[in-house]
C-alpha positions in Angstrom: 5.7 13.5 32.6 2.8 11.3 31.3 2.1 7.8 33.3 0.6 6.2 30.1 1.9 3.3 28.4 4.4 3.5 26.1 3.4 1.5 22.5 7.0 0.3 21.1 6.6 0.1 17.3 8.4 0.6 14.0 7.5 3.4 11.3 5.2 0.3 9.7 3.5 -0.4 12.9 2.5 3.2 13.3 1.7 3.7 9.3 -0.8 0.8 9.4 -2.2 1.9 12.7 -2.8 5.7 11.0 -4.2 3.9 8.4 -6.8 1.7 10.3 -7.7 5.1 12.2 -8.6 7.1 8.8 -10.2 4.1 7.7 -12.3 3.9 11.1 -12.9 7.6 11.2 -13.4 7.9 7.3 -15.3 5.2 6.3 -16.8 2.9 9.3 -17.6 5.2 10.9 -20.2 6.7 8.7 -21.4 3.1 8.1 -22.6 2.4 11.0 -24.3 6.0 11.6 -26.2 4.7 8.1 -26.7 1.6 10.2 -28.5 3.4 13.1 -30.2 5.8 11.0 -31.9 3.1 8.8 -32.7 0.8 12.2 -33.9 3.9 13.5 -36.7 4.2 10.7 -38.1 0.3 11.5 -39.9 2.2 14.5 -39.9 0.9 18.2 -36.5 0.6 19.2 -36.6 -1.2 22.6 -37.3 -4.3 20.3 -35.1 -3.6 17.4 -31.9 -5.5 16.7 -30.9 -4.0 14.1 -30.2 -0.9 16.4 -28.8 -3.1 18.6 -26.5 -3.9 16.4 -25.7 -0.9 14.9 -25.0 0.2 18.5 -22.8 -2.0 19.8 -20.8 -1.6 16.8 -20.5 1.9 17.0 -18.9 1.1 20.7 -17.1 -0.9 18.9 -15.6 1.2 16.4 -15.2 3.9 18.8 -13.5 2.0 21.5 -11.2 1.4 18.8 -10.6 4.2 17.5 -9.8 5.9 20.8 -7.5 2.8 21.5 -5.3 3.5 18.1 -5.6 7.2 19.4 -3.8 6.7 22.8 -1.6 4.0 20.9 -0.3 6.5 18.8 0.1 9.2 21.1 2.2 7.2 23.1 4.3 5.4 20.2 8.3 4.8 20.6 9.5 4.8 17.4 12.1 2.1 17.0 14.6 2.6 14.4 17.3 0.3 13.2 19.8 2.7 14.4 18.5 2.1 18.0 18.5 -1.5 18.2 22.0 -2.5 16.9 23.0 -5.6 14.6 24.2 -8.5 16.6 21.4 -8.5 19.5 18.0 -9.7 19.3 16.0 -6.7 20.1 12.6 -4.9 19.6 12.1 -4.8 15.5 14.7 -6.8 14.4 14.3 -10.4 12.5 16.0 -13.6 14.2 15.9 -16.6 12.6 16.3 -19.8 14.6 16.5 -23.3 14.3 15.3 -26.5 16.4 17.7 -28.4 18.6 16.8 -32.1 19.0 18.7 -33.7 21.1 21.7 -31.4 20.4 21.5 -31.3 16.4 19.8 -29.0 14.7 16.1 -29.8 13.0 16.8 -27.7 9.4 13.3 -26.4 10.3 14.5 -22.7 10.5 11.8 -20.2 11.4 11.5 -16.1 11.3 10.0 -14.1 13.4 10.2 -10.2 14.2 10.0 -9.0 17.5 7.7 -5.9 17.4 5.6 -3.8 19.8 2.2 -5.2 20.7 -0.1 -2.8 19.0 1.6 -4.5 15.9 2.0 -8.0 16.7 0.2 -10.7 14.5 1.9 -14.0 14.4 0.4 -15.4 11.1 2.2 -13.0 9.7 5.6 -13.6 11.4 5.3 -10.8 13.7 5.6 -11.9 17.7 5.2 -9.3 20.2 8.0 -8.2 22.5 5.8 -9.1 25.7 5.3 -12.4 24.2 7.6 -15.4 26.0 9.6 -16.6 22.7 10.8 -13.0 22.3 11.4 -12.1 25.5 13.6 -15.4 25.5 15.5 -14.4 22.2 15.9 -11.1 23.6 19.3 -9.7 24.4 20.9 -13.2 22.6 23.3 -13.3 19.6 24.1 -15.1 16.4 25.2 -19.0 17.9 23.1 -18.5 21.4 21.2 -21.5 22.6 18.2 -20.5 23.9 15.5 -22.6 25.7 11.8 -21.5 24.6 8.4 -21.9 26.6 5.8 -23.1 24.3 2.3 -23.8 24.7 3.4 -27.0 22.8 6.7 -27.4 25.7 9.6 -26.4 26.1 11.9 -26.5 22.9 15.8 -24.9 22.6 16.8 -23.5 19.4 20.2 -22.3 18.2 19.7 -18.8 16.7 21.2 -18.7 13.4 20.9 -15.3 12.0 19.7 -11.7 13.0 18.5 -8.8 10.5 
């Protein structure tokens, strides 16, 4: 049994992870050989940023593509199936509300809960090591939750879960 990491993520976590690895193995990756090849050419290379450059992007690029590699190697695939309909858990939707003082703000706010290889916030995606979702987790339609912020502590009343 293998002692790597485990990357929880839905089928479109893992699609646009395939993706960014054809498009880093396809296409970046022969830029920046270009890159090195023309940098190459300027001559004396122990003063040449532009190899530099090219370098530590091709470290870069191959970091990441090894990364994405071991990422998806080690995906868990989670399916709606798996996570039930009336818990928060990993890939589901749960929208919430402020509590001020015991009322609720009508400021509702969506997030999903998804693995971190997919996570990007601006795009209403939290990951599940993050501290909202892992307070939402395991909590129901009508919980009130209390949520550590960087902006403080807030507690919401979670309102609906899809």
């Amino acid at each position: 049994m293998s002692n790597e990491k485990q990357y929880p993520m839905t089928l479109g976590g893992k699609a646009k992870l395939e993706e960014e690895l054809e498009f880093l193995k396809t296409v970046k990756r022969k830029e920046v050989v270009e890159r090195i090849k023309v940098a190459r050419s300027f001559g004396d290379l122990s003063e040449n940023s532009e190899y530099d450059s090219a370098k530590e992007e091709q470290g870069f690029v191959e970091g990441r593509i090894s990364t994405i590699e071991s990422m998806l190697r080690n995906a868990l695939i989670i399916t709606e199936d798996e996570t039930g309909s009336s818990t928060v858990t990993l890939g589901k939707t749960v929208t919430f509300d402020e509590l001020i003082d015991g009322k609720r703000a009508d400021f509702e706010e969506s997030y999903t809960i998804v693995g971190s290889a997919e996570a990007d916030p601006m795009e209403g995606l939290i990951s599940n090591d993050s501290p909202i979702a892992k307070a939402l987790m395991g909590h129901q339609v009508g919980d009130v939750v209390k949520l550590t912020t960087p902006g403080g502590d807030m507690e919401v009343e979670i309102l609906k879960i899809s």
